[in-house]
C-alpha positions in Angstrom: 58.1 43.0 101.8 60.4 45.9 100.7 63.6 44.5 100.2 66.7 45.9 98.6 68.6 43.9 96.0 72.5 44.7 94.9 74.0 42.5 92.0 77.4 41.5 92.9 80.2 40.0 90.1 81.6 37.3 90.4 85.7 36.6 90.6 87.2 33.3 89.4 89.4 34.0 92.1 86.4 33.3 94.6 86.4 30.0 93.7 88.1 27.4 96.2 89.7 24.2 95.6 86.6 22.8 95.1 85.4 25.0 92.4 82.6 26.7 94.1 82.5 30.1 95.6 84.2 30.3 99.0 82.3 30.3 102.0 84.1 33.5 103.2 82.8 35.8 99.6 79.7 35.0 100.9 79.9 36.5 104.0 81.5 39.3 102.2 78.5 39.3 99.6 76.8 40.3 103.1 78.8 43.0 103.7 78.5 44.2 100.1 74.9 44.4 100.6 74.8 46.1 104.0 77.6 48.9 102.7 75.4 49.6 99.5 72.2 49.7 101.2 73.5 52.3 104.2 75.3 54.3 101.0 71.2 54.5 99.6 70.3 58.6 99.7 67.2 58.7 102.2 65.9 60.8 100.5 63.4 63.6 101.4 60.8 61.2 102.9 62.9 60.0 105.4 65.5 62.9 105.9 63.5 65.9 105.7 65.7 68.7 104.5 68.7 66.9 103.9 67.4 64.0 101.1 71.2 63.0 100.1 71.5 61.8 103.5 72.3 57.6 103.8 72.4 55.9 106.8 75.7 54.6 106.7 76.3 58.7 107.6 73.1 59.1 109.8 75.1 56.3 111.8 78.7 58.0 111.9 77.1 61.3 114.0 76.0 59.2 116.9 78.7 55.7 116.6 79.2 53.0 115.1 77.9 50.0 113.9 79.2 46.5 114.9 78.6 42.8 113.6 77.6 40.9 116.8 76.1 38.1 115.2 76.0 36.3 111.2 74.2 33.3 110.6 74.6 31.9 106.9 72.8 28.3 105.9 74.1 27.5 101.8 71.7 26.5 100.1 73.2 25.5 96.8 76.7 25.6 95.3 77.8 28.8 93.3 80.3 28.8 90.5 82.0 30.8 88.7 80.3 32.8 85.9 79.8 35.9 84.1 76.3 37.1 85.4 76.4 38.6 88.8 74.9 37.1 91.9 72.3 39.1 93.6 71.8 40.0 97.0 68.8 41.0 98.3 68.8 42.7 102.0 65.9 43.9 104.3 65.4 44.7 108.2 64.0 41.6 110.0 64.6 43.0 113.6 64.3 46.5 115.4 66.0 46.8 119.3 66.7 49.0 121.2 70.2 49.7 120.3 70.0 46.6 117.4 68.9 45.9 114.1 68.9 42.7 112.1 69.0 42.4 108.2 68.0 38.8 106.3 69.7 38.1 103.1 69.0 35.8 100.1 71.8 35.4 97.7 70.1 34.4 94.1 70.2 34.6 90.8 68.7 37.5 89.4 65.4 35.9 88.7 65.3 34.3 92.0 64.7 30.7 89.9 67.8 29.8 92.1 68.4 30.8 95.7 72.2 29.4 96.9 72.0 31.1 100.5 70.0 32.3 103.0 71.4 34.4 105.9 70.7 37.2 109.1 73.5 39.7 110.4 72.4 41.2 113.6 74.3 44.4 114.3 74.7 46.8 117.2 75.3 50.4 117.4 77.9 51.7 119.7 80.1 54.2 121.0 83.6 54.6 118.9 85.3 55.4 122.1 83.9 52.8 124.6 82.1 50.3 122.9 78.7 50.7 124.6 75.6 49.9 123.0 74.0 53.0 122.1 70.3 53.6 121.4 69.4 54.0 118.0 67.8 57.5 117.2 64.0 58.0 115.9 64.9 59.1 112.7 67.4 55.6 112.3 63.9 53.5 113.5 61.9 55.3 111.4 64.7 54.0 108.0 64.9 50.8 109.1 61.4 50.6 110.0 61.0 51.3 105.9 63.4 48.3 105.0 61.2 45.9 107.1 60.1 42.3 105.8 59.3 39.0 106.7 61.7 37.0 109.2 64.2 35.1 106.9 63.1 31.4 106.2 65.7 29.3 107.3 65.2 25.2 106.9 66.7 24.6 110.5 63.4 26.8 111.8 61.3 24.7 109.8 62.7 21.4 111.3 61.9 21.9 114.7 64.9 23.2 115.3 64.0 26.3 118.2 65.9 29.3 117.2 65.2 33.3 119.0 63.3 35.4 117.4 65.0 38.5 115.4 63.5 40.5 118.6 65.1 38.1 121.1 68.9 38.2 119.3 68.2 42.1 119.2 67.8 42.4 122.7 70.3 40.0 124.0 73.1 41.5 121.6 72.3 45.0 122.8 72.8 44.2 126.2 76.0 45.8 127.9 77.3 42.6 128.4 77.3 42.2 124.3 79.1 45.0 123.6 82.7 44.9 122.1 82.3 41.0 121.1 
């Protein structure tokens, strides 16, 4: 599964009143991860000609990408501390004008996994809003980020949850766009 990991320091100032990390760091831990990973140079394999590309800039020449949908189950509380957290970030689902990354937030060994989590996001037009389909070359560098769905308890208790294709195609629908 190739996945992507990005360590991440902690602030005592992330703590809440009851000493643990914040839920809302953790959905920025998210966006930490997503930012790093689309500031990655593609690299001549996947940018011919032009290897200092990243998608974040790939992105930018046809839209824009926007969060449509987060989905974040803790696992375990986090705490302040000196050693960073790490986040690890892959591609779970491809659409047509979509893509969803999974996330597991851990210590750097992995001994210790405090969340699990899935951002599905949808490229559109800076103007109007519209989804817009992503390009070959964007499928082709996601398509190299791509791993297993992310295993959430609530799938595993009979709870029925859409697939990563099925929240792809629903948030690139027209009527999704601009949420």
């Amino acid at each position: 599964m190739p996945i992507n990991r990005f360590p991440v320091q902690l602030r005592f100032g992330d703590e809440d009143s009851n000493g643990h990390v914040n839920n809302v760091r953790f959905v920025q831990f998210l966006e930490e991860a997503r930012v790093r990973l689309g500031l990655m140079p593609l690299g001549d394999l996947l940018s011919p000609g032009d290897g200092e590309q990243n998608f974040r800039s790939l992105t930018a020449q046809s839209g824009m990408a926007v969060v449509a949908r987060q989905e974040i189950e803790y696992l375990a509380p986090l705490v302040y501390r000196q050693a960073p957290v790490w986040v690890e970030i892959w591609v779970t689902g491809i659409g047509s004008s979509s893509l969803t990354y999974g996330f597991r937030i851990a210590d750097d060994d992995g001994g210790r996994v405090y969340a699990l989590a899935q951002s599905t996001l949808v490229m559109a037009d800076a103007q109007s809003g519209r989804p817009l389909p992503l390009s070959d070359l964007q499928v082709k560098v996601l398509e190299s980020w791509r791993g297993e769905a992310v295993p959430f308890r609530s799938g595993a208790a009979g709870h029925t949850r859409p697939t990563a294709a099925a929240e792809a195609t629903a948030a690139a629908e027209p009527s999704g766009a601009g949420r």
